[in-house]
N, C-alpha and C positions, 0 to 999 in steps of 0.2 A: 680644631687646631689644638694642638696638646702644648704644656708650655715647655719651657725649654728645660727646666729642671728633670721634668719627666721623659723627656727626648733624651737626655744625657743618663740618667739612672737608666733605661731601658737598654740604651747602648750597652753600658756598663755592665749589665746583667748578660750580654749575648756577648760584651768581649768583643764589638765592631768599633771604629774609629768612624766619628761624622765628622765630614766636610759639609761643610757652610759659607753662605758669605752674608748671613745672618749676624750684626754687631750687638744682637739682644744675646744669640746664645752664644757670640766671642763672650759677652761680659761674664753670662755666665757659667763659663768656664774658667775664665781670670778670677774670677768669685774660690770656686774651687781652689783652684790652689792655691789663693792666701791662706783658706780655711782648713788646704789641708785635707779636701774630702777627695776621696779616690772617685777617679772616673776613666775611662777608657782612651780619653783623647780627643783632639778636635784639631782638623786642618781647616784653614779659614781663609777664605781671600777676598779681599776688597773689591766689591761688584763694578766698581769703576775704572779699578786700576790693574784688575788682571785680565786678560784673554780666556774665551770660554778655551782654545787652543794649548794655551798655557798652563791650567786647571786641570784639563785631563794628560797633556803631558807629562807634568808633573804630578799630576798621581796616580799613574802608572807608575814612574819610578819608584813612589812611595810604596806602593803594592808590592814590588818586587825586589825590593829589598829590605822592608822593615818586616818584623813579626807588631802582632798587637801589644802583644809585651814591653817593647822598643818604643812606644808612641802615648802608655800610659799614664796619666796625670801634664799631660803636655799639649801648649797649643802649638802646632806646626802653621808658619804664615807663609803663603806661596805671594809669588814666586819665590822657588829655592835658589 
C-alpha cells in the first residue's frame, strides 16, 4: 500500500484527479493546500453518507465538464 502523499504526487505528475472516500488522504490533501503545495485534485465522498450511485453519477458529470486544470489544488466533496 503506498502512502497517500505518494498516491497524490504520482497523480500530480500524470495530471489525474483522485476520488476517494479515504479521510487519511481528504487530510492530506487539506494539508496541501494550507501548505500551499500543488497537486492535481482530489474528489472525496463520505463512505457513509453517499451512494455508490451517486459517486459515479456525479463523476461523470465531473468528467464531462471539468478539464484537470479546473479541479487543481482543490478538494471536490460529492454530492454536488
Amino acid at each position: 500500500m503506498f502512502p497517500n502523499r505518494v498516491l497524490l504526487d504520482r497523480a500530480t505528475e500524470l495530471r489525474r484527479v483522485l476520488f476517494s472516500q479515504d479521510e487519511d488522504l481528504l487530510a492530506e490533501a487539506n494539508h496541501r493546500q494550507r501548505e500551499r503545495i500543488p497537486f492535481a485534485g482530489v474528489v472525496y465522498a463520505h463512505q457513509l453518507h453517499v451512494s455508490i450511485g451517486t459517486c459515479v453519477r456525479d463523476l461523470e458529470l465531473i468528467a464531462r465538464v471539468a478539464d484537470p486544470e479546473d479541479l487543481a489544488d482543490r478538494v471536490e466533496y460529492l454530492p454536488l
